[in-house]
N, C-alpha and C positions, 0 to 999 in steps of 0.2 A: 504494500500500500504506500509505504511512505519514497518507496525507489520513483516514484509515478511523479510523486510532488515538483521536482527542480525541473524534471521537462516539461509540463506542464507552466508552471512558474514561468521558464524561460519563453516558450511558445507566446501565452497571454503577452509576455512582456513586446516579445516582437511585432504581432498584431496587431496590440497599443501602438507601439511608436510607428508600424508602417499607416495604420490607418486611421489615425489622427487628422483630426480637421488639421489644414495648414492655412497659417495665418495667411493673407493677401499682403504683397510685400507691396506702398506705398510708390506712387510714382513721384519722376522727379519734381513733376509739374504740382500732385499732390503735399508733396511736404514744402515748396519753395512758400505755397500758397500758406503752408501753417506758421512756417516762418516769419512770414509778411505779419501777421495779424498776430503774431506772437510778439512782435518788435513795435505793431501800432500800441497794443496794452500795456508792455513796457513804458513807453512814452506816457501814455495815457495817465496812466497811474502814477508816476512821477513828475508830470507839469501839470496835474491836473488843477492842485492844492496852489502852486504858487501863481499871484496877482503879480507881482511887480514885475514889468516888461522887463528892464535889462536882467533880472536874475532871471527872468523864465528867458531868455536868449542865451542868455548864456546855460545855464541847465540844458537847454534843447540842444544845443551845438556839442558841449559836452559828450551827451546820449549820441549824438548822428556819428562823433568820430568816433566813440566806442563800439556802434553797431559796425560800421563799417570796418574796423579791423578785425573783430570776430567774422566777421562775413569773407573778408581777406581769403578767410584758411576753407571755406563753407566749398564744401563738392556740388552744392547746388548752385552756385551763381558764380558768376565771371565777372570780369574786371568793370564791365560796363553793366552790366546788372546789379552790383554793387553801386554805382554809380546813379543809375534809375531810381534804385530802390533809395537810395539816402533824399535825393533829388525830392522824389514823391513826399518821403514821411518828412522834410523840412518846409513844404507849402502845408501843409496840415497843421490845423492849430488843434488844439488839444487841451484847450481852457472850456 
């Protein structure tokens, strides 16, 4: 009875892992687009509190080079999409 147990075990076990749901792997277009609104809420949430123009210009401009160098190293976006995307979220007010 118990000789039965590890093959069985192991069997279930391979079953499991071949016939598992598999996740859907995210496209580029997909995740660039999470990014985007990940980087507006960031913003957001950070100028949202501050009134005074030149410290909310200066906070905003802070935030745009920071996204942008993180974005630097980013496998979704290129030199010039990097460049859009800063472009974009710095016309956007966020008071």
């Amino acid at each position: 009875m118990y000789e039965y147990f590890l093959p069985i075990l192991l069997l279930c076990t391979i079953l499991f892992w071949i016939l598992k749901p598999k996740k859907q792997a995210k496209t580029k277009e997909q995740k660039r687009a999470e990014l985007i609104i990940l980087y507006e809420q960031k913003l957001q949430n950070e100028l949202f509190t501050i009134k005074d123009k030149t410290l909310y210009q200066e906070k905003k401009i802070a935030l745009l080079k920071a996204i942008a160098k993180e974005l630097e190293f980013s496998i979704f976006f290129d030199k010039d999409d990097v460049r859009e995307l800063v472009r974009y979220l710095s016309q956007k007010d966020f008071n």
